[in-house]
LOTORDO-420231 format. One record per residue: residue number from 1; residue in one letter; x, y, z of N, C-alpha, C, O, CB in turn. Coordinates in steps of 0.02 Angstrom, whole numbers, plus 32768, in hexadecimal, padded with zeros to 4 digits. Glycine has a CB too. Example, Ala and Ser with C-alpha at 12.3 -4.5 7.8 and 13.67 -1.06 7.14 Angstrom:
% LOTORDO-420231
<nr = 1 rest = A nX = 8294 nY = 7EE4 nZ = 8186 caX = 8267 caY = 7F1F caZ = 8186 cX = 8294 cY = 7F5B cZ = 8186 oX = 82C8 oY = 7F5A oZ = 81A7 cbX = 8235 cbY = 7F20 cbZ = 81C4>
<nr = 2 rest = S nX = 8282 nY = 7F90 nZ = 8162 caX = 82AC caY = 7FCB caZ = 8165 cX = 8285 cY = 8002 cZ = 818A oX = 829E oY = 8039 oZ = 8192 cbX = 82C0 cbY = 7FE2 cbZ = 811E>
% end
This chain:
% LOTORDO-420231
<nr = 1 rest = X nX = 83B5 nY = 825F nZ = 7FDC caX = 8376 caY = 8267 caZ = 7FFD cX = 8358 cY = 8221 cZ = 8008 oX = 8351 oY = 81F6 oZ = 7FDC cbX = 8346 cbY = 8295 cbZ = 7FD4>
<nr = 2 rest = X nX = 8348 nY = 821E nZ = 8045 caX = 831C caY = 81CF caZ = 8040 cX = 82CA cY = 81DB cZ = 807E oX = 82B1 oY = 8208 oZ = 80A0 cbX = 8368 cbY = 8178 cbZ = 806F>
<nr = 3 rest = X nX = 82C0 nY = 81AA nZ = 8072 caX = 827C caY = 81AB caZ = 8087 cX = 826C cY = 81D9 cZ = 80D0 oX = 823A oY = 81FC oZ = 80DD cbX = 8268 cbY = 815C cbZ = 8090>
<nr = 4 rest = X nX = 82AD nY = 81CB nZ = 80FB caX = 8291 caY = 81ED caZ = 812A cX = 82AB cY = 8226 cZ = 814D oX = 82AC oY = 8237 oZ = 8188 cbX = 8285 cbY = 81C9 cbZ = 814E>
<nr = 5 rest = X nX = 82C5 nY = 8245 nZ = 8104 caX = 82CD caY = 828D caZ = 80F9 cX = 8290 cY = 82B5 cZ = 80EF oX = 827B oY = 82E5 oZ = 810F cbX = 82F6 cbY = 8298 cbZ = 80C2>
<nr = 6 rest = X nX = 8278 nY = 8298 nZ = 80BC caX = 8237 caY = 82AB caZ = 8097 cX = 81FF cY = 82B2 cZ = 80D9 oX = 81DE oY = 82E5 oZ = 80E2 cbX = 821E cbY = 8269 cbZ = 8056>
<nr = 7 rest = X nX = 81FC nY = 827F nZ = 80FD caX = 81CE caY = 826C caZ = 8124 cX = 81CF cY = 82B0 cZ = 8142 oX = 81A3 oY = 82D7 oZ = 812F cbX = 81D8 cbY = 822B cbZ = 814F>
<nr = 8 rest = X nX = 81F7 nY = 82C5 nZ = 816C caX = 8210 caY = 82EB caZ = 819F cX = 8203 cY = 833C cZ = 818F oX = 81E2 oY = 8367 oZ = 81AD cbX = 825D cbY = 82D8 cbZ = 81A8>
<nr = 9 rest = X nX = 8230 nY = 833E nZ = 814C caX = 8217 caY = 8383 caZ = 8134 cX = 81D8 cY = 838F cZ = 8120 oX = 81CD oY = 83C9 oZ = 810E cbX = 8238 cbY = 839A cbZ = 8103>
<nr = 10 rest = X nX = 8196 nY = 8357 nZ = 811B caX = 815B caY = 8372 caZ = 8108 cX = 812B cY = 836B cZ = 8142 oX = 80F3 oY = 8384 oZ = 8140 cbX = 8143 cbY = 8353 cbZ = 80CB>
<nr = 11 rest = X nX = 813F nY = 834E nZ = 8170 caX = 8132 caY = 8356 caZ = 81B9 cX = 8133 cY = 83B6 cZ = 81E5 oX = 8109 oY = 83DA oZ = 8200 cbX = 8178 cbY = 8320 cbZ = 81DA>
<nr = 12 rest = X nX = 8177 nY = 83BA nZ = 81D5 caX = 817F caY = 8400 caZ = 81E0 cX = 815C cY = 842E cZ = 81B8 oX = 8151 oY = 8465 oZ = 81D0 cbX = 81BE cbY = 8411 cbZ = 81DC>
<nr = 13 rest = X nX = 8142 nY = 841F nZ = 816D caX = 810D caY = 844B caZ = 815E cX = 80D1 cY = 8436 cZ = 816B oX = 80A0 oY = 844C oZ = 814D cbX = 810D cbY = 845D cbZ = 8123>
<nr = 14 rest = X nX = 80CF nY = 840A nZ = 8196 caX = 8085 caY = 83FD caZ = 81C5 cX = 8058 cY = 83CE cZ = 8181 oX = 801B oY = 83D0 oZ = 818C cbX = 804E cbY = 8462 cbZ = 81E3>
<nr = 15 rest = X nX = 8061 nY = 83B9 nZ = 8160 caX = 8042 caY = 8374 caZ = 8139 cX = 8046 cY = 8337 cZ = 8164 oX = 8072 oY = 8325 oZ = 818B cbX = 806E cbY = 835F cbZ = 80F2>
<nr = 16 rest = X nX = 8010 nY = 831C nZ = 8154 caX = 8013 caY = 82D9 caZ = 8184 cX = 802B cY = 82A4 cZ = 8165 oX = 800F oY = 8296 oZ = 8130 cbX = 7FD2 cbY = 82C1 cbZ = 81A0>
<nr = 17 rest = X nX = 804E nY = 8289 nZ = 8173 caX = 807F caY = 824E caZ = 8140 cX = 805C cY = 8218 cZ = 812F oX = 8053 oY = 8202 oZ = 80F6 cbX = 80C2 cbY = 822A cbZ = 8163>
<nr = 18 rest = X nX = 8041 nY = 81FD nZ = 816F caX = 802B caY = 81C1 caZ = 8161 cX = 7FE6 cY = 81B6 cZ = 814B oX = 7FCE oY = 817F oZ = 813D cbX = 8037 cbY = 819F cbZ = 8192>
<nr = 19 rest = X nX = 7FC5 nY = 81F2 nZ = 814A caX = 7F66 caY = 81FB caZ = 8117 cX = 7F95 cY = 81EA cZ = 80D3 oX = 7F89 oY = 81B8 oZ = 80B1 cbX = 7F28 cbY = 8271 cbZ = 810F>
<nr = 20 rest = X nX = 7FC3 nY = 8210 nZ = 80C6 caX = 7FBE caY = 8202 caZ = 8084 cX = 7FE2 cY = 81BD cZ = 8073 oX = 7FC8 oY = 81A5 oZ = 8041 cbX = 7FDA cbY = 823C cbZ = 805D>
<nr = 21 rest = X nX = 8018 nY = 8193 nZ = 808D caX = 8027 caY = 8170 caZ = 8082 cX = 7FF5 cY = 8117 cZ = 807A oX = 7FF6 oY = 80E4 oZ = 8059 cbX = 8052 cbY = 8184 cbZ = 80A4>
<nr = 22 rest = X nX = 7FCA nY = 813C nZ = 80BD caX = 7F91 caY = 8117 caZ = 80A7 cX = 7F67 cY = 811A cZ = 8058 oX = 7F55 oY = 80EA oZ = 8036 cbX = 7F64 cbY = 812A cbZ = 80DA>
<nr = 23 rest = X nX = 7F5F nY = 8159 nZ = 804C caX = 7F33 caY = 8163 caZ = 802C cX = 7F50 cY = 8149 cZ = 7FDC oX = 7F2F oY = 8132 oZ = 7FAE cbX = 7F1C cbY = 81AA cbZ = 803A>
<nr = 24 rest = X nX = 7F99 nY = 8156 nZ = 7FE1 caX = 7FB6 caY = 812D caZ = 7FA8 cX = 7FB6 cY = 80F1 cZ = 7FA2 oX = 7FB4 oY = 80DF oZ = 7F68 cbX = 7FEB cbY = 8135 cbZ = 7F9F>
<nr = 25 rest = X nX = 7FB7 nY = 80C8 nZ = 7FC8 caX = 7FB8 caY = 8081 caZ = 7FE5 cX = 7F61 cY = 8065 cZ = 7FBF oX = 7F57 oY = 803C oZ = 7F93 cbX = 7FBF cbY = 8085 cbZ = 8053>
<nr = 26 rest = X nX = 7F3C nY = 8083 nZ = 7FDC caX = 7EDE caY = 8088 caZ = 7FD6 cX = 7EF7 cY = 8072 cZ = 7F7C oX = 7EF7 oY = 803C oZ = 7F60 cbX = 7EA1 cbY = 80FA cbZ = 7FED>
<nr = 27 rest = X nX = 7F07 nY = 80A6 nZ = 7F6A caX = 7F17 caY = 80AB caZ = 7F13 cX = 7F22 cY = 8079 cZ = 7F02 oX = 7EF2 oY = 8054 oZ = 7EF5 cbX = 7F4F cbY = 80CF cbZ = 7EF5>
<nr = 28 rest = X nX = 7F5A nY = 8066 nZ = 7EFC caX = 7F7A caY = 8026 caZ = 7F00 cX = 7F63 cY = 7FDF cZ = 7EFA oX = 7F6B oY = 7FB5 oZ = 7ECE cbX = 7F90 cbY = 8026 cbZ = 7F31>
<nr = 29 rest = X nX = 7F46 nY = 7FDF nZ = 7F2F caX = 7F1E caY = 7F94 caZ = 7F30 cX = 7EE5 cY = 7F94 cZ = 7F26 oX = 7EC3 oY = 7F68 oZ = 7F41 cbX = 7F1E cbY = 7F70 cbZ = 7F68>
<nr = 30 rest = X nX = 7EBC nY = 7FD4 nZ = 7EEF caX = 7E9D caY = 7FC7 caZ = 7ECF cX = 7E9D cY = 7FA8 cZ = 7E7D oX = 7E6C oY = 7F9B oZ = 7E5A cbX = 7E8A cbY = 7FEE cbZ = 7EDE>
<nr = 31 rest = X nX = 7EE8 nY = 7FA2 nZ = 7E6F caX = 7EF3 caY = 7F9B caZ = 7E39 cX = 7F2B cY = 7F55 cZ = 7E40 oX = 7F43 oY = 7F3F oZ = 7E0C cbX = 7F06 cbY = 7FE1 cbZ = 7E1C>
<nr = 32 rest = X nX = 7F3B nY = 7F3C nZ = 7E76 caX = 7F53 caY = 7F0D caZ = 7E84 cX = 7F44 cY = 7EE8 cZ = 7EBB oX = 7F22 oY = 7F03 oZ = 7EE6 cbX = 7F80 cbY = 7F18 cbZ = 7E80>
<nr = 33 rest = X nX = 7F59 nY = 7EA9 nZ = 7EC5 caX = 7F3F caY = 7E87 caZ = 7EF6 cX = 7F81 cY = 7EA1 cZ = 7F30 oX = 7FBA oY = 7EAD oZ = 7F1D cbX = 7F33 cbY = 7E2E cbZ = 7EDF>
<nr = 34 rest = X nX = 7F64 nY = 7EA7 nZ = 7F8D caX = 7F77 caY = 7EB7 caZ = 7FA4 cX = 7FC0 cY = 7E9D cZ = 7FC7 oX = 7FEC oY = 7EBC oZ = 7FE5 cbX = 7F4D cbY = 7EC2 cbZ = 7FB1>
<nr = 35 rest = X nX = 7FB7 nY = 7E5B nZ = 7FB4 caX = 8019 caY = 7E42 caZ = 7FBC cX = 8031 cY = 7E53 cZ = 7F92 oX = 8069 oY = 7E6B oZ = 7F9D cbX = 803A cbY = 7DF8 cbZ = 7FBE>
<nr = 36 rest = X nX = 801E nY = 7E53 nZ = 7F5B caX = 805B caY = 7E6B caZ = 7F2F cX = 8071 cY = 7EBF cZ = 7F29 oX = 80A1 oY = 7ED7 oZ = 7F0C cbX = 8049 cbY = 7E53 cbZ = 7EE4>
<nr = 37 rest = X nX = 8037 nY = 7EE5 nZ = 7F52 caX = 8061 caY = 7F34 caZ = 7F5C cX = 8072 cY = 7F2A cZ = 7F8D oX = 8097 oY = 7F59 oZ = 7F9B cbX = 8042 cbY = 7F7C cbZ = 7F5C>
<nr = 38 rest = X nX = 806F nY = 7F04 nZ = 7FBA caX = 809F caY = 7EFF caZ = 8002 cX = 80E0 cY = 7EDB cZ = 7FF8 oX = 810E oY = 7ED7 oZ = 8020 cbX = 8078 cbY = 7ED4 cbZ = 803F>
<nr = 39 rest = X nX = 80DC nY = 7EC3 nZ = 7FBF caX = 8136 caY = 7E9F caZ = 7FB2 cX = 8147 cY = 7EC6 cZ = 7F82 oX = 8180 oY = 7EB6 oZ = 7F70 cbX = 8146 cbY = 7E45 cbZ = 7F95>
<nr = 40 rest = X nX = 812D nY = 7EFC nZ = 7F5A caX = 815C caY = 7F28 caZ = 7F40 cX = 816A cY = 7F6F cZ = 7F7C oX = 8196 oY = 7F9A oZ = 7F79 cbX = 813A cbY = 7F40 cbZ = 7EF1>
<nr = 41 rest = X nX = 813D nY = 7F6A nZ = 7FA7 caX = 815F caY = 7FA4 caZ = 7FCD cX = 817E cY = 7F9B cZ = 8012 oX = 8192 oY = 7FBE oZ = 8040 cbX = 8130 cbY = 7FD7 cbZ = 7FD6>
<nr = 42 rest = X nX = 8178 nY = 7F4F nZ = 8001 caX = 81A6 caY = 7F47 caZ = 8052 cX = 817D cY = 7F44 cZ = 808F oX = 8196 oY = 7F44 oZ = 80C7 cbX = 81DA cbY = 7F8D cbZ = 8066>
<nr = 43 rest = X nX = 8131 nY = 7F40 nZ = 8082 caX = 810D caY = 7F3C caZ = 80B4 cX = 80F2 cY = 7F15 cZ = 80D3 oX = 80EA oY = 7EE5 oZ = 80AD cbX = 80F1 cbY = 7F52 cbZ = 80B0>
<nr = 44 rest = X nX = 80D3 nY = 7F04 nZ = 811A caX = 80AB caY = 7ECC caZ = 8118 cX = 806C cY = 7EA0 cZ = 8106 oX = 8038 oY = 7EAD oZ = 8123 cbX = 80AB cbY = 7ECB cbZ = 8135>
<nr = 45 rest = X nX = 806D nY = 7E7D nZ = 80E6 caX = 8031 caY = 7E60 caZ = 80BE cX = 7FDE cY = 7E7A cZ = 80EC oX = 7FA8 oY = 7E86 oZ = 80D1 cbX = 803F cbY = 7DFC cbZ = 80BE>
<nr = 46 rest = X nX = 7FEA nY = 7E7D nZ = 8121 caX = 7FA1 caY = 7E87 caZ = 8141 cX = 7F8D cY = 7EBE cZ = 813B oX = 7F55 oY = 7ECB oZ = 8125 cbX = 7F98 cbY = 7E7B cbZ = 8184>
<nr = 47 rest = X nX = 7FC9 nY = 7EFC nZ = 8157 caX = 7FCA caY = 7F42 caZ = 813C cX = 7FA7 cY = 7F53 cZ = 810B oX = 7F75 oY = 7F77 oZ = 8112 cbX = 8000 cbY = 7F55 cbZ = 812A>
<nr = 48 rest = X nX = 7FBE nY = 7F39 nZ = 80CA caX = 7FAB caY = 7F3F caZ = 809B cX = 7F54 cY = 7F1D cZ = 808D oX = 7F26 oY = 7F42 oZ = 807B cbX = 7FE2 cbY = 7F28 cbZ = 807B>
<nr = 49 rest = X nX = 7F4C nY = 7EE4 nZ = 8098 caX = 7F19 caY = 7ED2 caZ = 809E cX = 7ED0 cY = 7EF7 cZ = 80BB oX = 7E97 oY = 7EF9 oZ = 80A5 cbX = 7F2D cbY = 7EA8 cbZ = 80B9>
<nr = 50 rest = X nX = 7EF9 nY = 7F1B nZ = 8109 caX = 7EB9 caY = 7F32 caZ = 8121 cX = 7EA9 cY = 7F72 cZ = 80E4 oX = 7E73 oY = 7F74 oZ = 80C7 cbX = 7EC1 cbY = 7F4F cbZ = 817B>
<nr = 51 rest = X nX = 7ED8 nY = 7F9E nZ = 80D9 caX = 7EC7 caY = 7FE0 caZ = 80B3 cX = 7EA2 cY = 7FB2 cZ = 8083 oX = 7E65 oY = 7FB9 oZ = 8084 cbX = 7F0B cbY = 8019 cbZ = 8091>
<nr = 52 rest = X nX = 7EBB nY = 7F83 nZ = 805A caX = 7E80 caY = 7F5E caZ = 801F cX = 7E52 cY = 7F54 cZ = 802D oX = 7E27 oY = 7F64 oZ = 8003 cbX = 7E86 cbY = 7F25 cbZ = 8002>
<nr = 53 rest = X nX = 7E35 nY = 7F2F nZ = 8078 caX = 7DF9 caY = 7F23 caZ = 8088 cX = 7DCA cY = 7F68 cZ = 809C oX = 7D90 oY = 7F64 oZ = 8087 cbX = 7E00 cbY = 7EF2 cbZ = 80BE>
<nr = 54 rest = X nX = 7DDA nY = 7FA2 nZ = 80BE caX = 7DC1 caY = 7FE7 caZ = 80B8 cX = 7DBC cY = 7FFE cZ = 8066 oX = 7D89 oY = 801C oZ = 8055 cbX = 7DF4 cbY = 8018 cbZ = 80E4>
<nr = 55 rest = X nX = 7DE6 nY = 7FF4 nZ = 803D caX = 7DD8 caY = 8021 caZ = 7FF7 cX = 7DA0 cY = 8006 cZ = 7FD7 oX = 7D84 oY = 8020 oZ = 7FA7 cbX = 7E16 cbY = 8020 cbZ = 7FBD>
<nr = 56 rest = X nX = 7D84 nY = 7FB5 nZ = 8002 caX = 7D69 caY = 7F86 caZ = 7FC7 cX = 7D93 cY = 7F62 cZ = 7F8B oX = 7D79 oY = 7F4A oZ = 7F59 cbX = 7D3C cbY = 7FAE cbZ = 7FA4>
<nr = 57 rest = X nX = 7DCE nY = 7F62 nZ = 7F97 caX = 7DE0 caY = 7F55 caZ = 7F4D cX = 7DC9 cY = 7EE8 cZ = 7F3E oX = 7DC2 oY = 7EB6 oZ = 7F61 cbX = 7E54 cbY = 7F72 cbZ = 7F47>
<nr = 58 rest = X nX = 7DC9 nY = 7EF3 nZ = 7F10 caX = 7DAA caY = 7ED8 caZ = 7ED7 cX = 7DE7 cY = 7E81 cZ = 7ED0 oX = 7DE7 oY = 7E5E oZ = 7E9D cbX = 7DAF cbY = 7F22 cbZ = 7E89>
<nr = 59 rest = X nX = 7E0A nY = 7E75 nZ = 7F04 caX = 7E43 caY = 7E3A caZ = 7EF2 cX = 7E3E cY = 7E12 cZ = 7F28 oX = 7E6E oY = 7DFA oZ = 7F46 cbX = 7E94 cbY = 7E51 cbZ = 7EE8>
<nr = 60 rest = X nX = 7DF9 nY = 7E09 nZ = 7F39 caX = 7DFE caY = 7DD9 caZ = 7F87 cX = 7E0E cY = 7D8E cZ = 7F67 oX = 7E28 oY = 7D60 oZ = 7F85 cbX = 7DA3 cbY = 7DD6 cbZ = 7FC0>
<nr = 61 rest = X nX = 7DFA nY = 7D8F nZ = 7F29 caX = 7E00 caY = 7D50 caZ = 7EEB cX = 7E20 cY = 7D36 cZ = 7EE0 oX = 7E17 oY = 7CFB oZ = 7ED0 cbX = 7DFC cbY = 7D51 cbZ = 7EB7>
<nr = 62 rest = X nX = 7E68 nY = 7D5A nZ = 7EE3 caX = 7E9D caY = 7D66 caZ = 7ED1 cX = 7EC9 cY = 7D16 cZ = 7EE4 oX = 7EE4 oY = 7D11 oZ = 7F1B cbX = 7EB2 cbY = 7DAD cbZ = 7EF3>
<nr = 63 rest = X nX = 7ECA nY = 7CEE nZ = 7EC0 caX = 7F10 caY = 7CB8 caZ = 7ECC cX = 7F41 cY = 7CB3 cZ = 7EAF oX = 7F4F oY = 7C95 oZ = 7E7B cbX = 7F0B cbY = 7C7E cbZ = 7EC7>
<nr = 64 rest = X nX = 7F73 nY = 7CE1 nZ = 7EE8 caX = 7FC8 caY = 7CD2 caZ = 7ED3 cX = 7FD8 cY = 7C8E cZ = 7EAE oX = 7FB0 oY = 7C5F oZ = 7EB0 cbX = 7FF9 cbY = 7CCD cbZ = 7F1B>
<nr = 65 rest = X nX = 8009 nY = 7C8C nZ = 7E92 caX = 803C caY = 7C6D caZ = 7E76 cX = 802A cY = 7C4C cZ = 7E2F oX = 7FF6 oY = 7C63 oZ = 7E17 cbX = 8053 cbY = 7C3D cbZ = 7EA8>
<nr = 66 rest = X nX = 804C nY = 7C1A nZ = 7E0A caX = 8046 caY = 7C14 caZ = 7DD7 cX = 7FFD cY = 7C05 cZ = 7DB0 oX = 7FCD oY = 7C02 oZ = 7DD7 cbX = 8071 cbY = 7BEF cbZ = 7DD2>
<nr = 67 rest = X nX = 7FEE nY = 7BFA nZ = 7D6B caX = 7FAF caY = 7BE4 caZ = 7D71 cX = 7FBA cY = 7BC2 cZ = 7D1E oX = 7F8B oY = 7BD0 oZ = 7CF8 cbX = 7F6D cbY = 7C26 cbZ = 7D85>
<nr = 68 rest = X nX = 7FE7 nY = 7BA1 nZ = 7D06 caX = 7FF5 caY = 7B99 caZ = 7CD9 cX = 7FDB cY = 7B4B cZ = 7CD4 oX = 7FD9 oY = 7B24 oZ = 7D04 cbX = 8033 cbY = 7BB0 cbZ = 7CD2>
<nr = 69 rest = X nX = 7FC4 nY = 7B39 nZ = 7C8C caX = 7FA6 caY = 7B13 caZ = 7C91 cX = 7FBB cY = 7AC9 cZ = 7C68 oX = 7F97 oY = 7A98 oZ = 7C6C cbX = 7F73 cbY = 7B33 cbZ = 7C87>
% end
């Protein structure tokens, strides 16, 4: 089974795929900053970004990379 099996058969029971895929996404980058759920799911950083900037989330702060001191 892969993704766009799934997709297809919940299409045919009339669910809308992509409310919820959004809406998982929304989740997400409330609890992480929004590149880094777009490089675990393969997505594009802006993608991800805009749903962060609609949820409000909380990592506009957020500076990648090391911080070691």
């Amino acid at each position: 089974m892969n993704s766009g099996t799934v997709r297809n058969a919940l299409r045919k029971l009339g669910i809308p795929v992509e409310k919820g895929r959004t809406s998982v996404i929304r989740r997400l980058v409330l609890q992480a900053p929004a590149p880094v759920i777009a490089q675990a799911l393969g997505h594009h950083d802006k993608s991800t970004t805009r749903i962060a900037t609609e949820a409000k989330a909380l990592w506009k702060s957020y500076a990648p990379g090391g911080h070691a001191r």
